[in-house]
Residue frames relative to the residue before (quaternion, step in Angstrom):
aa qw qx qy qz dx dy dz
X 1.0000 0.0000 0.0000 0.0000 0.00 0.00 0.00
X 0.4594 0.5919 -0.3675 0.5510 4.02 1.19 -1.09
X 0.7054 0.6576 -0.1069 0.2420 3.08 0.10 -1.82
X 0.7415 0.3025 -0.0985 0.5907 3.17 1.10 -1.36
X 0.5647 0.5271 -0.4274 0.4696 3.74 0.66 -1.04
X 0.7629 0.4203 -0.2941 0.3935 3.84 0.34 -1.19
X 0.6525 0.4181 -0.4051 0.4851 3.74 1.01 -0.48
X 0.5261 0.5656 -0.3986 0.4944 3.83 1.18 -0.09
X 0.6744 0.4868 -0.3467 0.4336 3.25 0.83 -0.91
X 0.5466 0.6933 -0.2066 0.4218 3.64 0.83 -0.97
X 0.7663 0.4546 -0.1754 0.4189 3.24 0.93 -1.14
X 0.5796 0.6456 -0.2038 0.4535 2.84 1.59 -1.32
X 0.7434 0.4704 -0.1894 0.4362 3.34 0.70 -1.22
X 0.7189 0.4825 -0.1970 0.4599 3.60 1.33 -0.62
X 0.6520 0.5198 -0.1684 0.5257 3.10 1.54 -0.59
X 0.7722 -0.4615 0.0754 0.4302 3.48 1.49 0.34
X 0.3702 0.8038 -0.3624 0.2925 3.21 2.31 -0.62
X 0.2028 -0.6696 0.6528 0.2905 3.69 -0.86 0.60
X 0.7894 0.1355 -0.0838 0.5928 3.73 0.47 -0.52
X 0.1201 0.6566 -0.7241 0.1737 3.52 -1.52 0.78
X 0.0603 0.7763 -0.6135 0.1321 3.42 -1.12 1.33
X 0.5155 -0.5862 0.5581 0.2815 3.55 -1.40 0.38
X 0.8303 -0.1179 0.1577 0.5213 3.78 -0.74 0.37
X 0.1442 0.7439 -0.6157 0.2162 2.97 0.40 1.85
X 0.3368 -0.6627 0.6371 0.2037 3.87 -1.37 0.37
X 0.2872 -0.7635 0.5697 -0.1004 2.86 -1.27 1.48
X 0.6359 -0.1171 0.2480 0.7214 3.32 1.30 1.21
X 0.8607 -0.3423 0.1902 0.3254 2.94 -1.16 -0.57
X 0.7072 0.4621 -0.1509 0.5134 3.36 1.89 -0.25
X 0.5952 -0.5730 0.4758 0.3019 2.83 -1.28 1.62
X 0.5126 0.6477 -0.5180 -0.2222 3.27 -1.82 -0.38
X 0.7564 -0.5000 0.1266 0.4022 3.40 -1.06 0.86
X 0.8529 -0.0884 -0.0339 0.5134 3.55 0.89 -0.49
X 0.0410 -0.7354 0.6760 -0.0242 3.79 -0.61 0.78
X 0.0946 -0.7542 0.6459 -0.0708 3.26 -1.40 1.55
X 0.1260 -0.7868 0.5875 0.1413 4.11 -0.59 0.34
X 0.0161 0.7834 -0.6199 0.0405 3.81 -1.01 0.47
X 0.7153 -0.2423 -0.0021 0.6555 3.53 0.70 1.54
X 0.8177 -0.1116 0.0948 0.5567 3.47 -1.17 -1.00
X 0.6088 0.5831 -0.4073 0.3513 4.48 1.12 -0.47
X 0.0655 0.7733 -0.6226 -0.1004 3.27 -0.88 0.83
X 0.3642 -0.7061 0.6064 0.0344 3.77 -1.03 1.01
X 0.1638 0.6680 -0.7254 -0.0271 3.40 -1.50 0.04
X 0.0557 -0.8015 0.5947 0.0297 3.25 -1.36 0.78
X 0.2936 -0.7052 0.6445 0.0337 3.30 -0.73 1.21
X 0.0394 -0.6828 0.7283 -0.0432 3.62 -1.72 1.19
X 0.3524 -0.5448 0.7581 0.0656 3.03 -1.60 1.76
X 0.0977 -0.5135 0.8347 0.1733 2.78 -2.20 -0.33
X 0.7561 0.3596 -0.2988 0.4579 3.77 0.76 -0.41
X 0.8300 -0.3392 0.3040 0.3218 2.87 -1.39 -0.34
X 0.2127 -0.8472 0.4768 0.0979 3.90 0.22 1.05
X 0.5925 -0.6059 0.5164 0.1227 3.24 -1.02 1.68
X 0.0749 -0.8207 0.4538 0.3390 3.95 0.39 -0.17
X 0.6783 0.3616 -0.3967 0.5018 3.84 1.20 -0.34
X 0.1367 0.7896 -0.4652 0.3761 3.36 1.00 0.55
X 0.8634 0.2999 0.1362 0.3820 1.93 -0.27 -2.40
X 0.6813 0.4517 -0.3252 0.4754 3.94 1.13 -0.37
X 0.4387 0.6149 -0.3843 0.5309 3.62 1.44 -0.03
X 0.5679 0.4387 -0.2357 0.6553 3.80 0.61 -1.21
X 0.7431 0.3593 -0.4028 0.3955 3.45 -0.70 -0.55
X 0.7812 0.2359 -0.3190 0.4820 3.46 0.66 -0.59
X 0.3409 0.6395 -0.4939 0.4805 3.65 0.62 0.42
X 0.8145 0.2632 -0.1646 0.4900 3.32 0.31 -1.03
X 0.6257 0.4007 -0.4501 0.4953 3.19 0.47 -0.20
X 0.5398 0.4722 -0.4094 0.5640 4.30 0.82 -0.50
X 0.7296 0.4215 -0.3291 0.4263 3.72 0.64 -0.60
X 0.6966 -0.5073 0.2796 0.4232 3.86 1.29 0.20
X 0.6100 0.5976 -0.3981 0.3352 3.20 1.03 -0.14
X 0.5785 -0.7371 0.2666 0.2255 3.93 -1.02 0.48
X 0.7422 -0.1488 0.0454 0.6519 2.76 2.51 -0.33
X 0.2551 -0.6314 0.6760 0.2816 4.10 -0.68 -0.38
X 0.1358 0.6594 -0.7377 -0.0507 3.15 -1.93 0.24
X 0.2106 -0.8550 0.4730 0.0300 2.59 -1.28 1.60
X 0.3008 -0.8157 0.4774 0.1274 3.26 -1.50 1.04
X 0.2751 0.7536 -0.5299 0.2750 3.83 0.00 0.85
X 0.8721 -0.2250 0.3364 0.2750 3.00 -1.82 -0.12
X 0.4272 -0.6617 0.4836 0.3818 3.55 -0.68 0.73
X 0.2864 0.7390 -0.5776 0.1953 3.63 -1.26 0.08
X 0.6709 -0.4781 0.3913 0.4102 3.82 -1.16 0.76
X 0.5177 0.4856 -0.5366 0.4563 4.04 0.74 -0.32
X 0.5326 0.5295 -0.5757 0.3233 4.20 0.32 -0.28
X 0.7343 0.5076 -0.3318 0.3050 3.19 0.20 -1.18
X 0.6781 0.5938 -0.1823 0.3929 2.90 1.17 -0.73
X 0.6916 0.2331 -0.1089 0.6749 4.22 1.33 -0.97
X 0.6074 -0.4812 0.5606 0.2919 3.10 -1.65 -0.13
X 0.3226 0.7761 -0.3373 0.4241 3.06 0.97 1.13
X 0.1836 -0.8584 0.4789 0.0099 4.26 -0.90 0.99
X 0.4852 -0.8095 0.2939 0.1515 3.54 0.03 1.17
X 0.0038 -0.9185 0.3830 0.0979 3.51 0.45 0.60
X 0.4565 -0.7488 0.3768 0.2983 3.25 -0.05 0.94
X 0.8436 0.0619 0.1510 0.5116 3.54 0.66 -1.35
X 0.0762 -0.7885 0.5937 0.1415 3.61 0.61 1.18
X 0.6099 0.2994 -0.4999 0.5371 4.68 0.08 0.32
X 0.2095 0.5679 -0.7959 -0.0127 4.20 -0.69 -0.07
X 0.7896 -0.4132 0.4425 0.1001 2.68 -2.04 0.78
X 0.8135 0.2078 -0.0597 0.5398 3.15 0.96 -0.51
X 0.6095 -0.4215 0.3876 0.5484 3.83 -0.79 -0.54
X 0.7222 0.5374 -0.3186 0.2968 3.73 0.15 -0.52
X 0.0455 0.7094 -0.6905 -0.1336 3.73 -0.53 0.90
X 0.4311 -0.6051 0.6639 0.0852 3.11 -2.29 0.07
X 0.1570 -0.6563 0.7102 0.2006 3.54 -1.14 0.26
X 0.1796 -0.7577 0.6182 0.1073 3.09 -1.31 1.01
X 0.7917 0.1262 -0.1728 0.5722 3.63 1.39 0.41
X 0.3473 0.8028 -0.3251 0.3595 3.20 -0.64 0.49
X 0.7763 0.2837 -0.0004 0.5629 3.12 0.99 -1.80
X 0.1596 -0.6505 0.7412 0.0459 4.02 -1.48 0.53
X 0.2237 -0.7362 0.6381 -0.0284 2.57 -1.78 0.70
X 0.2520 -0.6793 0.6045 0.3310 3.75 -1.25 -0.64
X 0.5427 0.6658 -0.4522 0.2404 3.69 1.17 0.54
X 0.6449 0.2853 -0.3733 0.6029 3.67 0.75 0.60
X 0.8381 0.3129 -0.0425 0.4448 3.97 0.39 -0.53
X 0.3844 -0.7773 0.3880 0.3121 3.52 -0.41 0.81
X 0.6190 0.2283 -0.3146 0.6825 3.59 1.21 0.44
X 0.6047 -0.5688 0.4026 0.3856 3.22 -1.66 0.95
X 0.0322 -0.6336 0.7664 0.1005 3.20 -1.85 0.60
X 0.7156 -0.4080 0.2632 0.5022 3.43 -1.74 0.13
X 0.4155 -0.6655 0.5046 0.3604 3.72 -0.88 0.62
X 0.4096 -0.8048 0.4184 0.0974 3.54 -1.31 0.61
X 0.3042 0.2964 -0.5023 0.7532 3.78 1.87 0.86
X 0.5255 -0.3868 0.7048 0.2783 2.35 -2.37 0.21
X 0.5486 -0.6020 0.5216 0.2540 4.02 -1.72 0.67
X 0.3110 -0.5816 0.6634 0.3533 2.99 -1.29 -0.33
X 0.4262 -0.6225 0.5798 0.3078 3.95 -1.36 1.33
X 0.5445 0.4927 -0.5359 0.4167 3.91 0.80 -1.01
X 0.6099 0.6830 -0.2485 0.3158 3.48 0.44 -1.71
X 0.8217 0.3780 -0.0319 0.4253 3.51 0.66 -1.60
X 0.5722 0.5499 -0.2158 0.5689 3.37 2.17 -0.41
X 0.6197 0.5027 -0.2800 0.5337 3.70 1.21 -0.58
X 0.8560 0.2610 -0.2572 0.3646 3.92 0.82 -0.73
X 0.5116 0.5031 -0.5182 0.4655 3.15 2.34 0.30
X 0.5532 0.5762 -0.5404 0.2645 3.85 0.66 -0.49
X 0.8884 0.2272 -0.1112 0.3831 3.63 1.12 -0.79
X 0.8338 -0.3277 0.0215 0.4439 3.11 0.92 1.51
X 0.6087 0.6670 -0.2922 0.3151 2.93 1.17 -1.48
X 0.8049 0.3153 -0.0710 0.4977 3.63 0.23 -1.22
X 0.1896 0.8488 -0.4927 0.0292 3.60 -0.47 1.27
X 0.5095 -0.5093 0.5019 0.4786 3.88 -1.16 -0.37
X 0.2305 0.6307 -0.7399 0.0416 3.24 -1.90 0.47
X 0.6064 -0.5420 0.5231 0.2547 3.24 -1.81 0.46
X 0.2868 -0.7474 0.5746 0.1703 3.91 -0.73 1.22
X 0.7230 0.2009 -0.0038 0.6609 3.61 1.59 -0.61
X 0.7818 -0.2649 0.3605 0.4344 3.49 -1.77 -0.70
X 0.6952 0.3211 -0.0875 0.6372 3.76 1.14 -1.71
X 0.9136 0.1887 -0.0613 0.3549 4.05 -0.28 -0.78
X 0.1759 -0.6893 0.6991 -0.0717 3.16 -0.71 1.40
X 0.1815 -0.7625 0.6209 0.0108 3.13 -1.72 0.05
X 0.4989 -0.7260 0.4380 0.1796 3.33 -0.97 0.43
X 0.1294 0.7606 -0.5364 0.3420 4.11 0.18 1.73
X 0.4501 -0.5200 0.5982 0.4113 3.61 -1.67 0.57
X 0.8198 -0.4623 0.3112 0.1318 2.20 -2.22 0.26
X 0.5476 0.6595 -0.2292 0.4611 3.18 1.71 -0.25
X 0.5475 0.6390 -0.2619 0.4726 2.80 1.41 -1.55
X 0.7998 0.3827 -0.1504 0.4373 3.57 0.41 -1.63
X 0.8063 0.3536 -0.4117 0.2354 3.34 1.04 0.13
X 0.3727 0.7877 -0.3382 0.3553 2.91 1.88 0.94
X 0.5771 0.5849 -0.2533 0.5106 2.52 1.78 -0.66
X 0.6620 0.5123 -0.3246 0.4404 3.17 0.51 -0.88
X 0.5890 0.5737 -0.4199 0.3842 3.63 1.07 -0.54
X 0.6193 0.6264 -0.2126 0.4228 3.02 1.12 -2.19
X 0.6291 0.5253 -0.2739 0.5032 3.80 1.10 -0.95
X 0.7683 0.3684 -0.2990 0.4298 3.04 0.45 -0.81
X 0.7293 0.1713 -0.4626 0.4741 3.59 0.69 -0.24
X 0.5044 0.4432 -0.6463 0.3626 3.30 -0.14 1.06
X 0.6362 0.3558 -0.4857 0.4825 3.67 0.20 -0.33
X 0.3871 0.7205 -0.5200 0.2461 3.87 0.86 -0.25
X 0.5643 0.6855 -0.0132 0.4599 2.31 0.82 -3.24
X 0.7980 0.3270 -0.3142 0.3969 4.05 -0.05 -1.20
X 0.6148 0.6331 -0.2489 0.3991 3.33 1.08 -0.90
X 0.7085 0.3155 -0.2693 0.5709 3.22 1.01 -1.00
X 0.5455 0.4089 -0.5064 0.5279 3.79 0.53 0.06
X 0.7000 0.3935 -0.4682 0.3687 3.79 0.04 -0.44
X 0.5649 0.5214 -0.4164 0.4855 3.60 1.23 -0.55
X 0.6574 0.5177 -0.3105 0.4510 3.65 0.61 -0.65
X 0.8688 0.2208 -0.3144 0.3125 3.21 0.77 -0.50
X 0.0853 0.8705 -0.2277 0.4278 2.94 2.35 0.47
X 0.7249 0.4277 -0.1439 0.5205 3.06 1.03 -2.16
X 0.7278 0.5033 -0.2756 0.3756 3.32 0.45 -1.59
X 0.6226 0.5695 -0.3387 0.4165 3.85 1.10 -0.25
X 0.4632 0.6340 -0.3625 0.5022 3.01 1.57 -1.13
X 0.7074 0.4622 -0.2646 0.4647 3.36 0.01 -2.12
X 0.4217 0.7774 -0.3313 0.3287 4.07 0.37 -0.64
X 0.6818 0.5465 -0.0075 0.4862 2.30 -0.02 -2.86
X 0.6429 0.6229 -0.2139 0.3910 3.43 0.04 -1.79
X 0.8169 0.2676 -0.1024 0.5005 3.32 0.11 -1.48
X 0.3811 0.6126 -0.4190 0.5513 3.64 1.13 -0.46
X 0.7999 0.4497 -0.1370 0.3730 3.56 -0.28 -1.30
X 0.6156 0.5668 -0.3133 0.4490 3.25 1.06 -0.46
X 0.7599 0.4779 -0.1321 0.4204 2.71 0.76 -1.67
X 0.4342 0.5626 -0.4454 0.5445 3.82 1.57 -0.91
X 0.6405 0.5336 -0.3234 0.4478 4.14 0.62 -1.22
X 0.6825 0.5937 -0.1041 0.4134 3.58 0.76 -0.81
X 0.6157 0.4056 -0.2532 0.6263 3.31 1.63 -1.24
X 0.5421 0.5380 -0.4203 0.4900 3.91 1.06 -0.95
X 0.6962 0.3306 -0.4194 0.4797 3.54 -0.44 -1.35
X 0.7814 0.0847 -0.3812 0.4868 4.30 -0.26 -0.71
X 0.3767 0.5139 -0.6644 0.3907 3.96 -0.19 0.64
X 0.6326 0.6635 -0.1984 0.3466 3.76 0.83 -1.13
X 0.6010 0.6160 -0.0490 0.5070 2.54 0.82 -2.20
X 0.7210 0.4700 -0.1195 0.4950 3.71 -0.02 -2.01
X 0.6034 0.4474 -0.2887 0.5936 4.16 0.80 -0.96
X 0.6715 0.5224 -0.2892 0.4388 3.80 0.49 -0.85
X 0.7260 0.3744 -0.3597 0.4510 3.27 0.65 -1.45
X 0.5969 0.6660 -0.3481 0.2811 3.63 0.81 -0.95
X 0.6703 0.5477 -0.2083 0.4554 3.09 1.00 -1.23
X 0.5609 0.6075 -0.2703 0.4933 3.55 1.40 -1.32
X 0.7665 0.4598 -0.1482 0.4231 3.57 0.94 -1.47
X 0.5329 0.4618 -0.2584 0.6603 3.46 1.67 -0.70
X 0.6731 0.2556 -0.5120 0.4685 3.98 0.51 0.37
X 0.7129 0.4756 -0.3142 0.4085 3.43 0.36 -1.02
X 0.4405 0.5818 -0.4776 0.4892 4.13 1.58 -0.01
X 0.6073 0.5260 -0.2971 0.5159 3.68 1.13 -1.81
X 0.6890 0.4055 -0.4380 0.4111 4.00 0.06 -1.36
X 0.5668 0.7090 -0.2744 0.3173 3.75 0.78 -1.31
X 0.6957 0.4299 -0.2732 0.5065 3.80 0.99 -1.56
X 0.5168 0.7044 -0.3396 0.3485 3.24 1.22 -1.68
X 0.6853 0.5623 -0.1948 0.4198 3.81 0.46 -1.51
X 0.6731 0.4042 -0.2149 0.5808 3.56 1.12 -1.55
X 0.6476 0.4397 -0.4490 0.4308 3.63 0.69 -0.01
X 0.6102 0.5386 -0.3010 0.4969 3.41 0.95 -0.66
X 0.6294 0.4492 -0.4239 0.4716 3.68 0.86 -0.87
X 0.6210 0.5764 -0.3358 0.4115 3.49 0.71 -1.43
X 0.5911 0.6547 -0.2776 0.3807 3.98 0.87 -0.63
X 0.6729 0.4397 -0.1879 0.5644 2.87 0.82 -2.29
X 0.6066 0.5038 -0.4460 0.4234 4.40 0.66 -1.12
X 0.6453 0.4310 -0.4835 0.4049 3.57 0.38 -0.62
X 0.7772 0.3994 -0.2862 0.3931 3.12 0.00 -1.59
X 0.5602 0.5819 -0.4363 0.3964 3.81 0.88 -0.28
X 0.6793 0.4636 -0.2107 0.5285 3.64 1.14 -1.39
X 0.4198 0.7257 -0.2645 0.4766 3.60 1.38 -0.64
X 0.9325 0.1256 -0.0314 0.3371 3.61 0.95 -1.17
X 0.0837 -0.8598 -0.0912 -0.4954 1.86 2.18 0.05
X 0.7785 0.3182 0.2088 0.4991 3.30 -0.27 -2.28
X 0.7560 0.4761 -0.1818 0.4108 3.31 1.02 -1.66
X 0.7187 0.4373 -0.2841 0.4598 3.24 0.88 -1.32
X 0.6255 0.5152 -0.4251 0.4033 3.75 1.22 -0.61
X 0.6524 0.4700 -0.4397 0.4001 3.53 1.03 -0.13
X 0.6806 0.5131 -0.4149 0.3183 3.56 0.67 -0.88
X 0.4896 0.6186 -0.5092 0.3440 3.37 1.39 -0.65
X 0.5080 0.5771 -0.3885 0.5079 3.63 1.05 -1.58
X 0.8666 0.2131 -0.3801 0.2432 3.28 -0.32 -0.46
X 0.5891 0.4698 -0.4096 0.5142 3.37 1.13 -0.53
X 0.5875 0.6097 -0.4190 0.3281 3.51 0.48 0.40
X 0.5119 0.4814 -0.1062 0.7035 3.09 1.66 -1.18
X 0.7807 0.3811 -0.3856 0.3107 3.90 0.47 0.50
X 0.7418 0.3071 -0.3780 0.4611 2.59 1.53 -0.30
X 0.4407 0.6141 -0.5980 0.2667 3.33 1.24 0.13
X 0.2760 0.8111 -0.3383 0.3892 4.01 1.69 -0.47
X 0.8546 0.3720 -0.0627 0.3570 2.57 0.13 -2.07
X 0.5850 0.6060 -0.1924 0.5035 3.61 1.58 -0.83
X 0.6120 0.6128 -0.0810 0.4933 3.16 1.33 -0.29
X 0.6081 0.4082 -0.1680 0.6598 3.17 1.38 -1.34
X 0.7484 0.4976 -0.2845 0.3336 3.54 0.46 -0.94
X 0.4183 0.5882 -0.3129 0.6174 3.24 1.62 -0.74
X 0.8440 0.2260 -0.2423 0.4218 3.84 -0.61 -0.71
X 0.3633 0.3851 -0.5838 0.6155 3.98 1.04 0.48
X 0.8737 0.3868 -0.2706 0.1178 3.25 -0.83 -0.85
X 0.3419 0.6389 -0.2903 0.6250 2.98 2.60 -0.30
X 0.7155 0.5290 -0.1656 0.4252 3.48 0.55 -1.19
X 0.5892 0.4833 -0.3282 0.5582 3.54 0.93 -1.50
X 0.6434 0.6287 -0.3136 0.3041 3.61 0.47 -1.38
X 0.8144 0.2795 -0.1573 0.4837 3.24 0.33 -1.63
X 0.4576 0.6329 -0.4994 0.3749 3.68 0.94 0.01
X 0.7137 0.4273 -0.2462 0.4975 3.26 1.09 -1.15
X 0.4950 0.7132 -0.2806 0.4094 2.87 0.60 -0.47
X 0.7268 0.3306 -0.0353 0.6010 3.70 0.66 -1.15
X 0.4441 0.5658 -0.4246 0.5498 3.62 1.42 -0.75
């Protein structure tokens, strides 16, 4: 930890740092290193364990509420990178003088927006282009940012931007095509009214002319009685005028029996 804080410090100071210290206090907070380069002031804080991430976003804003322009953090890879301004060191003893981050950092060399980069960095490397602007933090999303020049991030920001273009005009397109929908939707709702109307009309129309229709079959049924009714009658008077004159043929038959035998005896 000594070891590392002082070879940070070194760098810092060679790399353009007007100030750089070991366990400096910010205010009231400790932290492991704090460097200044005109009006920028920096602090950088090194785990070796396992990093708490609201921890570690609580601090960060402390210091920044306490004046400071930012934090970077050195520790242990793990899902808290994505998450802080913050650079995975694989191996805080190497064999030599050189550490690496193996997370932490993005790029635009496989992907037209930054993604995690896929070597490991050089810290000397990553300390020379953060002391001079070159090499900053930003968010790649809502939750994870990363750590990329300035180029890097403003490809992205291009690559972003003509996508939200690209989306924008597709949402306007499909904007339109809802409209045009909607539009045709409505009509057709206009269309279902006018035949709903229509269809309520004819019913009714059919639901009189059903009523005019029984009405008739009652009347027919009437006129059949009264038809079968007379029918009945006229088949009886025949019966009876039949039976009169057979009467009457009869009656005429005995005068003439009579008339006969009168003369007859006359």
């Amino acid at each position: 930890m000594r070891r590392l804080k002082y070879w940070l410090v070194g760098r810092l100071l060679a790399y353009g740092a007007e100030i750089a210290e070991v366990d400096h206090r910010v205010g009231s907070i400790p932290v492991d290193i704090y460097w200044r380069k005109g009006e920028r002031q920096y602090a950088i804080e090194v785990r070796t364990a396992t990093l708490d991430r609201a921890s570690a976003q609580e601090h960060t804003a402390s210091l920044r509420a306490a004046g400071l322009d930012g934090v970077l953090w050195l520790c242990l890879p793990g899902y808290w990178v994505e998450h802080l301004p913050a650079l995975g060191i694989a191996d805080f003893t190497p064999s030599g003088v050189e550490y690496r981050a193996v997370q932490g950092v993005v790029d635009v060399e496989h992907t037209s927006v930054v993604s995690p980069r896929r070597e490991p960095y050089e810290l000397r490397e990553f300390i020379q282009r953060w002391i001079s602007g070159e090499m900053v933090w930003g968010y790649r999303d809502p939750m994870t940012g990363g750590w990329a020049t300035v180029s890097d991030w403003e490809h992205h920001t291009r690559t972003q931007a003509a996508v939200i273009a690209r989306q924008q005009q597709e949402l306007m397109n499909q904007r339109t095509s809802l409209a045009v929908s909607r539009k045709a939707v409505r009509d057709k709702q206009k269309q279902v009214m006018k035949l709903t109307t229509r269809l309520e009309r004819a019913d009714l129309t059919a639901q009189e002319q059903a009523e005019t229709l029984d009405e008739v079959r009652r009347k027919l049924a009437d006129h059949h009685r009264v038809d079968n009714a007379l029918r009945n009658t006229i088949r009886s008077l025949e019966s009876t005028i039949g039976h009169w004159q057979l009467v009457t043929c009869c009656a005429m038959l005995l005068i003439i029996t009579f008339l006969a035998g009168a003369m007859i005896v006359r």
